[in-house]
C-alpha positions as CSV (number, residue, x, y, z in Angstrom):
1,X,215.1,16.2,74.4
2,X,213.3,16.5,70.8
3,X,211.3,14.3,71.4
4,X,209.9,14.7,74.5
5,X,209.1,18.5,74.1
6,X,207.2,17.2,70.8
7,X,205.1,14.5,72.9
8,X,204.3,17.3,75.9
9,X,202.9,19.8,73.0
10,X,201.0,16.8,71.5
11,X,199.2,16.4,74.8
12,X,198.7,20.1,75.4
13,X,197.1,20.3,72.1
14,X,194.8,17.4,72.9
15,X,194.2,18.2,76.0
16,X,192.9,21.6,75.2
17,X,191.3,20.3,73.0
18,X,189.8,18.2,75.2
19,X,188.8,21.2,77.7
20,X,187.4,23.0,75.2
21,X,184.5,20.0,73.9
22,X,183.6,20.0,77.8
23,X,183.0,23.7,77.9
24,X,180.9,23.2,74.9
25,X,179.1,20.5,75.8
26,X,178.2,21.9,79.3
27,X,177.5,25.0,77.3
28,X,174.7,22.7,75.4
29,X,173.4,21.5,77.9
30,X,172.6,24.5,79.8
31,X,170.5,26.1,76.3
32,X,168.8,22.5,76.5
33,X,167.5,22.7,80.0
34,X,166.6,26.8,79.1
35,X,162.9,27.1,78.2
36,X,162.0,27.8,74.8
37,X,160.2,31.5,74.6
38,X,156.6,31.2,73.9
39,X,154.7,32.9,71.5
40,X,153.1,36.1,72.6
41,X,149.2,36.6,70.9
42,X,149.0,38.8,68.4
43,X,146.0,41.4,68.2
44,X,144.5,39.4,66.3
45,X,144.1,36.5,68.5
46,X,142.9,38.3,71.3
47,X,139.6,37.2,73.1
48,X,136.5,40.1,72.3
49,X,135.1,41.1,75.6
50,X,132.6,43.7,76.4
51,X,132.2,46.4,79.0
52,X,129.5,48.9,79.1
53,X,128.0,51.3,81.8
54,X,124.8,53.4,82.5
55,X,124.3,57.3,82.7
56,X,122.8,56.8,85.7
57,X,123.5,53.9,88.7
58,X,120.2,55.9,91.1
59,X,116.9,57.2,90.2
60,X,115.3,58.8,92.5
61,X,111.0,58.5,92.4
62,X,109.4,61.1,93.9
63,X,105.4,61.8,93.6
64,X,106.6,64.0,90.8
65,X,108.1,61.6,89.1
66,X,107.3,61.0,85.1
67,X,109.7,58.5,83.7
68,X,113.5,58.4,82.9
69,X,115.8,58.0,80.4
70,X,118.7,55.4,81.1
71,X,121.8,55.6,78.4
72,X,123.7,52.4,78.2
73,X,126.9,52.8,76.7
74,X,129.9,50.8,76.3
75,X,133.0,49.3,74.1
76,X,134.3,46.4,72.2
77,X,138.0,45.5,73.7
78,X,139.6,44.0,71.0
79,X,137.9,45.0,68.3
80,X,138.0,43.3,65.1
81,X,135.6,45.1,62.6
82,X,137.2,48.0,60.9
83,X,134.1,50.5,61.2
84,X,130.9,51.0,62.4
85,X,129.2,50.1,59.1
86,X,130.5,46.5,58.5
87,X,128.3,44.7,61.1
88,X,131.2,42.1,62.4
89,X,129.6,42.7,66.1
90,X,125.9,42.5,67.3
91,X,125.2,44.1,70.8
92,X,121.8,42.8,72.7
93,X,120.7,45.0,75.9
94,X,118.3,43.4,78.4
95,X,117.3,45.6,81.9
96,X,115.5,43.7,83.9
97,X,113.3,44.3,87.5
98,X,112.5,42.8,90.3
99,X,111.0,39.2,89.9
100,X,107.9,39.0,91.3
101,X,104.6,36.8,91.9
102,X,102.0,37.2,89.3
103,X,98.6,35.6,89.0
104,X,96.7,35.1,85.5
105,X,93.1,34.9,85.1
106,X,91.3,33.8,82.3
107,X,87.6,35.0,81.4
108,X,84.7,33.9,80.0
109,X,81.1,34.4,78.6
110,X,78.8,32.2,81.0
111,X,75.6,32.8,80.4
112,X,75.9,36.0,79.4
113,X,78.3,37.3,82.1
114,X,82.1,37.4,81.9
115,X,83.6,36.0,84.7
116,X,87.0,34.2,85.6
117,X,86.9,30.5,85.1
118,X,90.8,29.7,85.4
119,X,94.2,31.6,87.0
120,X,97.9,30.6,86.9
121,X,99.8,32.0,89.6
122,X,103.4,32.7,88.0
123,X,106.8,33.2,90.4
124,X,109.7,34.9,89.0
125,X,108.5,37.4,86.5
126,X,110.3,40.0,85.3
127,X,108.5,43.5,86.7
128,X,110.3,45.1,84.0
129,X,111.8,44.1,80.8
130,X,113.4,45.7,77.9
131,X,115.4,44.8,75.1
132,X,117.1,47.2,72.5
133,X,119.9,45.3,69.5
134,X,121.5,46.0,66.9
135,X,119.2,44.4,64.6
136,X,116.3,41.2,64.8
137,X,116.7,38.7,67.6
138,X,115.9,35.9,65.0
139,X,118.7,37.4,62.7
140,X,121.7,37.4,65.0
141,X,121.5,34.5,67.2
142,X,119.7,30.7,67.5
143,X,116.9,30.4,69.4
144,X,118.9,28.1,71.1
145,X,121.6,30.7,72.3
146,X,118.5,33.3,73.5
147,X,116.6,30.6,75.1
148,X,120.0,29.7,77.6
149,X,120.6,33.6,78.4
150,X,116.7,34.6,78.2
151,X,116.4,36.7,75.7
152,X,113.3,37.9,74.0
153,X,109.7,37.9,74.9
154,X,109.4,34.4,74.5
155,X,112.0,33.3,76.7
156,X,111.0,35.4,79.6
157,X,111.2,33.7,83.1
158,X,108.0,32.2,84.3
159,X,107.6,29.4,86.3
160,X,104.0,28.5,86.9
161,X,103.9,27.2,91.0
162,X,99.8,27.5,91.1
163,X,97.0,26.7,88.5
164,X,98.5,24.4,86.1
165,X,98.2,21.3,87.7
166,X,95.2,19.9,86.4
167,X,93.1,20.7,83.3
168,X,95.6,23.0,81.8
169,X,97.3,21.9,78.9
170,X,100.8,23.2,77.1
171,X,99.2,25.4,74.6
172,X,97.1,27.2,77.5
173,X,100.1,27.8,79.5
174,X,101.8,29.8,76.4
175,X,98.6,31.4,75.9
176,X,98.9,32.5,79.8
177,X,102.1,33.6,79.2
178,X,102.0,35.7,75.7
179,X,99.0,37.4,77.9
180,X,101.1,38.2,80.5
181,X,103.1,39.9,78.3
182,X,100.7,41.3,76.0
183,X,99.6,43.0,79.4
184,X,102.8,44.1,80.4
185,X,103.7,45.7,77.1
186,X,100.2,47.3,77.3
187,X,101.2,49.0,80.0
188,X,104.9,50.2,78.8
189,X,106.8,47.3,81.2
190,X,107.8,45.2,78.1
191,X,109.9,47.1,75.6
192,X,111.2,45.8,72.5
193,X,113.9,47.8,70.0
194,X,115.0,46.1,67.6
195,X,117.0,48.6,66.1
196,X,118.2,50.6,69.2
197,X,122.1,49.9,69.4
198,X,124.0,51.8,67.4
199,X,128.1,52.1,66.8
200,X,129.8,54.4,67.3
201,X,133.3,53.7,64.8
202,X,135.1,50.3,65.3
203,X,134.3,49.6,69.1
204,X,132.4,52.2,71.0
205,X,128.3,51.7,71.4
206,X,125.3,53.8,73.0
207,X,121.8,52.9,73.4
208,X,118.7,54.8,75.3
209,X,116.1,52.8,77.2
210,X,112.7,54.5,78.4
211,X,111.6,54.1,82.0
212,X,107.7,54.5,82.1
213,X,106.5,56.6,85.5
214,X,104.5,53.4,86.2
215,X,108.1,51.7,86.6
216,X,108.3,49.6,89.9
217,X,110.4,50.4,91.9
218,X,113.4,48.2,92.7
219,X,117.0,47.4,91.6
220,X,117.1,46.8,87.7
221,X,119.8,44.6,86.2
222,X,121.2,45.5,82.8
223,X,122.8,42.5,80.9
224,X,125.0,43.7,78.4
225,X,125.8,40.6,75.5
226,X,128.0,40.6,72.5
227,X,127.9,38.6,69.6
228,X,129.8,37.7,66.4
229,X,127.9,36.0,63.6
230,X,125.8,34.5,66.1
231,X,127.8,33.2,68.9
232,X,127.9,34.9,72.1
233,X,131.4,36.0,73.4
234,X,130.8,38.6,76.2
235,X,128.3,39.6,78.9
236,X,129.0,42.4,81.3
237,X,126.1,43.6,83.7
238,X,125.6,46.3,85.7
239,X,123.1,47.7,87.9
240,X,120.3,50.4,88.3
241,X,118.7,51.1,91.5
242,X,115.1,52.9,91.4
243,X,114.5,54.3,95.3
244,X,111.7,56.0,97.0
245,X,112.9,59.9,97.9
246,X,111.0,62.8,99.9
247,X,106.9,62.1,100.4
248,X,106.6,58.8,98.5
249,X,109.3,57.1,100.3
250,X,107.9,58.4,104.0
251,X,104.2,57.4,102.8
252,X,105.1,53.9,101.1
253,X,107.2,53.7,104.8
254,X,104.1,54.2,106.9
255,X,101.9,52.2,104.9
256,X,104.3,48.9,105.3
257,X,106.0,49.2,108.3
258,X,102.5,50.8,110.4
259,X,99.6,49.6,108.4
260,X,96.5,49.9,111.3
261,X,98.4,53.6,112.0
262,X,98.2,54.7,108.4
263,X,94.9,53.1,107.4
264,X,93.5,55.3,110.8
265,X,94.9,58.2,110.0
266,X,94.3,57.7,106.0
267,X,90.2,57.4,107.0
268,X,90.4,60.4,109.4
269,X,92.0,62.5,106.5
270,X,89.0,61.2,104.5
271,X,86.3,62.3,107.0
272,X,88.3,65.5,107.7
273,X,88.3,66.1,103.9
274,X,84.6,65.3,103.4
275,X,83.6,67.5,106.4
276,X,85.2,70.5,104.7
277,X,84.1,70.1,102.0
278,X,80.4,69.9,103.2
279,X,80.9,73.3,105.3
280,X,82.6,75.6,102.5
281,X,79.4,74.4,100.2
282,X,76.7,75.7,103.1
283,X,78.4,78.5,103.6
284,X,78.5,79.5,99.9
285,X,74.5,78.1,99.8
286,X,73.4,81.1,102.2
């Protein structure tokens, strides 16, 4: 009938239509539940970290030994500044030695002799201690910053465990302390470079530190820091080990590890020494 075939495609129509709005809304729902994409960082918005490495990782100190030159070098991932010549980065450099006990003494004029009237005994202190920069500690950083990562003279490890107990006020313990370094830098262990980092184009870096021959010997820790208009964003560190080769390592060996052997035999060399000396000059007297 008419009718009838009008009314079934009526319902086939609606139906379909029906079908289709599911599909779609199922369809929906599944981009719904999908997670949005996130934003990947740009260049730009990457975190500046620094990594850096010496010319050397071992020295060896022999009795010939005179002193060495360590290169530190290194680069700025990420790099921001467009050349070597803008100054968007600041690199500080600080190799350190062994810490080690250290005693103070303080003289003075009593009654015409100089003798010691006070010591502070000081734990912890640097044996070694340079620092090469780009440019001025005070310039590139707050005292604040240096004083948490010790860096600089003045906020050089020292704790005082002997001494300072009684009679000794604040100002004498920095006066103990700018002698210790005074001392130290006297005696090429406390070097200062203000100037020593240089660029080299957008991210790359290189700096020389002098070892002394009157280095101690030990492990020495280099402490690499970068900075950005006076915040610090990256510190890498890396190691140099200074170790006893050939006669100096057996000698300094013998003298620790057999002390009444190697004081005997040190005396017997002495007498031996002494004795032939005293014959060759007779001989050549008749």
């Amino acid at each position: 009938m008419p009718g009838m075939a009008t009314g079934r495609r009526r319902y086939a129509a609606c139906g379909g239509a029906l079908a289709a709005a599911i599909v779609l809304s199922i369809a929906g729902a599944a981009v719904a539940q999908r997670p949005a994409p996130q934003p990947q960082p740009s260049a730009t918005d990457a975190r500046e970290t620094v990594q850096a490495d010496v010319s050397t990782r071992s020295v060896a100190v022999t009795s010939s030994f005179t002193g060495v030159e360590i290169v530190v070098f290194g680069a700025v991932d990420n790099s921001r500044q467009a050349s070597a010549e803008s100054g968007l980065y600041d690199i500080v450099i600080v190799l350190e030695g062994t810490p080690t006990r250290l005693i103070a003494r303080r003289k003075s004029n009593l009654a015409g002799l100089w003798v010691n009237t006070h010591s502070i005994t000081f734990e912890s202190v640097p044996s070694y201690y340079a620092i090469v920069s780009t440019r001025p500690l005070d310039e590139l950083a707050d005292p604040l910053v240096l004083r948490e990562n010790d860096i600089g003279f003045e906020y050089v490890r020292m704790t005082p465990i002997r001494g300072w107990e009684t009679g000794v006020t604040t100002a004498d313990l920095e006066d103990f302390k700018s002698a210790v370094i005074w001392l130290k830098q006297r005696d090429g262990l406390y070097i200062e470079d203000k100037y020593g980092v240089a660029f080299i184009g957008r991210s790359l870096f290189r700096a020389s530190i002098d070892l002394p021959a009157n280095v101690p010997v030990g492990p020495l820790e280099a402490r690499i820091h970068l900075f950005r208009e006076g915040r610090l964003l990256s510190t890498y560190r890396t190691r140099v080990n200074l170790r006893r080769e050939g006669l100096e390592r057996f000698l300094h060996t013998a003298a620790f590890s057999y002390p009444l052997l190697y004081g005997v035999f040190t005396v017997l060399l002495s007498v031996g020494a002494g004795l032939a000396a005293s014959t060759v000059f007779r001989r050549r007297g008749h």
